[in-house]
C-alpha positions, -999 to 999 in steps of 0.1 A, spaced: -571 -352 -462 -529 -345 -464 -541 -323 -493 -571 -307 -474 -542 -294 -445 -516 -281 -469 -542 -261 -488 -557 -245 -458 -518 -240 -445 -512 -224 -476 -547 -203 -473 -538 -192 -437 -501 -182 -449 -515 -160 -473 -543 -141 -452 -519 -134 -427 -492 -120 -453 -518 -103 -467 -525 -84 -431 -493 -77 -424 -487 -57 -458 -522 -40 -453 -510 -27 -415 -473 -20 -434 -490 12 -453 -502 46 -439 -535 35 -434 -564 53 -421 -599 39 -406 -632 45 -430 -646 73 -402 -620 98 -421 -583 111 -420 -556 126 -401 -550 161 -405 -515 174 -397 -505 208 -388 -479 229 -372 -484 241 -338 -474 280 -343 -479 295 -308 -455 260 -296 -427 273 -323 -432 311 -315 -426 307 -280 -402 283 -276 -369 292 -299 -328 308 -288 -301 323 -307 -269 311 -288 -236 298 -281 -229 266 -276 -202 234 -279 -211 208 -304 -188 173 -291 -174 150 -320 -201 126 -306 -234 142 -313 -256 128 -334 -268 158 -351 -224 166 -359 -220 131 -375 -252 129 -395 -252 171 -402 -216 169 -413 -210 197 -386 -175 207 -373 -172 197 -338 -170 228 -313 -183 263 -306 -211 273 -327 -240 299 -327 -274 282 -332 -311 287 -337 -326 260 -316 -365 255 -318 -391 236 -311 -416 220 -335 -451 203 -323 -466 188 -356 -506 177 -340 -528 156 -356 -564 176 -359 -581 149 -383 -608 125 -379 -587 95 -379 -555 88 -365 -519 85 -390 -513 51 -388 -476 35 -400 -471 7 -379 -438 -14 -381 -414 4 -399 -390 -30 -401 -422 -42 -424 -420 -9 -445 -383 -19 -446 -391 -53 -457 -414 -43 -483 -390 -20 -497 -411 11 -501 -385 38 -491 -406 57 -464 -383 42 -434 -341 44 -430 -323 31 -398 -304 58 -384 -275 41 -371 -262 68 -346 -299 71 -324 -303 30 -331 -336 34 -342 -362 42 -376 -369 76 -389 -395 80 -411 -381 104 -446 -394 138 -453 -418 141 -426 -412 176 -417 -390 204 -435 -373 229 -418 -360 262 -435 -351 291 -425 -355 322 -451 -338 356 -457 -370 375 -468 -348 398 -488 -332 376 -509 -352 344 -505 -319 320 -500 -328 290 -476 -307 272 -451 -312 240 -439 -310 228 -404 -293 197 -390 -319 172 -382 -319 145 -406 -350 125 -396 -378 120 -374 -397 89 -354 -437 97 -354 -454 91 -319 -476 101 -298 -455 126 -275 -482 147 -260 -518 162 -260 -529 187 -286 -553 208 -259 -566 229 -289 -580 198 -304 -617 203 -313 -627 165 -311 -632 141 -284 -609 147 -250 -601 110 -241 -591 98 -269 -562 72 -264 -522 75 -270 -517 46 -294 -481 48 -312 -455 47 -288 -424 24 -300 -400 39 -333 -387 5 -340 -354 -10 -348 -339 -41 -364 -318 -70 -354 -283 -64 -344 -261 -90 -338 -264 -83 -298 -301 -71 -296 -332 -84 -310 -354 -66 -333 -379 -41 -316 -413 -40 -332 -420 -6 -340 -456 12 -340 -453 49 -356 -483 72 -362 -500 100 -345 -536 94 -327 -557 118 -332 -560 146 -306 -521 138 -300 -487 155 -315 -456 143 -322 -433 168 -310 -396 174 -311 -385 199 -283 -356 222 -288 -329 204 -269 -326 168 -291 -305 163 -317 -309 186 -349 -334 202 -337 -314 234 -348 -299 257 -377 -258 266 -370 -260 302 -381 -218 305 -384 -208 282 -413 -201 252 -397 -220 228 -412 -207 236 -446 -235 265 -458 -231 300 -457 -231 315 -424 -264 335 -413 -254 372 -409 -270 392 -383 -306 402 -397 -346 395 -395 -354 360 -411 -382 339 -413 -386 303 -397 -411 282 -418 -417 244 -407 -437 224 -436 -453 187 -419 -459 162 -448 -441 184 -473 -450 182 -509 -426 173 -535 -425 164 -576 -420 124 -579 -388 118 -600 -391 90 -629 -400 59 -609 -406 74 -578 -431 64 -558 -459 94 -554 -482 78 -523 -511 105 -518 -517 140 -543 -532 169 -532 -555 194 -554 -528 210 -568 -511 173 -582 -483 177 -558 -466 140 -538 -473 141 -504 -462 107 -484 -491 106 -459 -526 111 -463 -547 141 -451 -581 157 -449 -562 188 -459 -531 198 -473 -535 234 -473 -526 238 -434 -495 225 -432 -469 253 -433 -460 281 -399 -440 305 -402 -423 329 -376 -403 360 -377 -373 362 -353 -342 382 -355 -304 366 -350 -280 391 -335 -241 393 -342 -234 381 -303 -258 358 -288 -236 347 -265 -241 316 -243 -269 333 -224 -284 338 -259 -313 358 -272 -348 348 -275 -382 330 -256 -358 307 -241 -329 328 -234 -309 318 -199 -316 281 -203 -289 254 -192 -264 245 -214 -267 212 -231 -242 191 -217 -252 153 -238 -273 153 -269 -303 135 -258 -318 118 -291 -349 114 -303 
């Protein structure tokens, strides 16, 4: 009988492993998939060219290698919406961490998981093609808001709300849940941190010279899997992708803007005249 109980022990042990590393993985239900785009009309009417102070204890200088001060910046705003059938589904990332699968880093500075390579920012000299990179290093998939474009059902719930953390010696861990209902968007307005190009050399690139240039956001990038790299989900053309999706032809906006010489702190664009940010709220 002794026996009997171990063995069942044993069985029960396993199932429940077993659950945990099925809810670990970007899952999606059998109805369909999520669908990721980005929202243009969100990113064309909410950007600024301006002046502003970067303090030594911004996230976005640490982790963007930036030099503390005055800088002229591009900030933006990105809405990535989930249009699918089914919602993105993550779950835990401190079980992604556990299994080791390299989706999920701790970002020490905002005390919380961001999920890698979610969404790419680049903005483009259409003369010459050269890219520059902007300062946000990672990104925490919730639920933030509504899509009201969505085409599907209106009430459909919010259901990933918490990014997650581990253990510290003075805090316990905080189960995470990351995804993106669908119907919802996880979006990253212009004022946290990174959410910004620094268009005067200060981050180390070369600075952005007065000009027309394009602002392309890519959600769920593609990318070619190095030797033993993990390469999750492909899309018709064999490229990686980490998530899954109904389609991965809809996943790149671009915008044209224009960055003038003197933006000032005022600054130039849909959301010229705005306050100045005065602490780096993160997201």
């Amino acid at each position: 009988m002794k026996k009997l109980t171990v063995l069942f022990a044993a069985i029960v042990s396993i199932v429940a492993i077993s659950l945990v590393l099925q809810k670990a993985k970007a899952v999606t239900s059998d109805a369909g998939k999520p669908d990721l785009i980005v929202d243009q009309k969100r990113l064309l009417q909410n950007w600024v060219v301006r002046d502003e102070k970067l303090p030594a204890t911004a996230c976005s200088v640490e982790e963007g290698g930036i030099t503390p001060g005055e800088h002229k910046l591009l900030r933006f705003t990105v809405s990535t919406p989930n249009i699918g059938t089914a919602d993105l589904t993550l779950g835990d990332p401190n079980a992604h961490v556990a299994a080791g699968d390299g989706l999920y880093e701790f970002a020490t500075c905002h005390r919380h998981y961001h999920f890698r390579h979610y969404t790419l920012y680049e903005l483009i000299d259409p003369a010459t093609g050269f890219t520059w990179r902007a300062a946000k290093r990672g990104f925490c998939m919730i639920d933030v808001e509504k899509f009201q474009d969505y085409p599907g059902p209106a009430n459909n719930d919010r259901n990933y709300l918490s990014c997650g953390a581990p253990a510290t010696a003075t805090e316990p861990m905080i189960i995470g849940n990351q995804g993106i209902s669908r119907g919802w968007a996880d979006t990253y307005v212009w004022q946290l941190a990174g959410q910004f190009f620094v268009l005067d050399g200060g981050d180390g690139q070369p600075p952005v010279p007065a000009g027309t240039y394009i602002l392309r956001i890519t959600v769920n990038p593609p990318f070619v899997a190095a030797a033993g790299e993990p390469c999750p989900f492909t899309d018709p053309s064999g490229f990686c992708h980490q998530l899954p999706e109904l389609d991965y032809a809809n996943n790149v906006t671009e915008i044209q803007l224009d960055v003038p010489d003197h933006p000032g702190k005022q600054g130039v664009g849909p959301l010229k005249n705005q306050p100045q940010i005065t602490s780096e709220p993160i997201d």
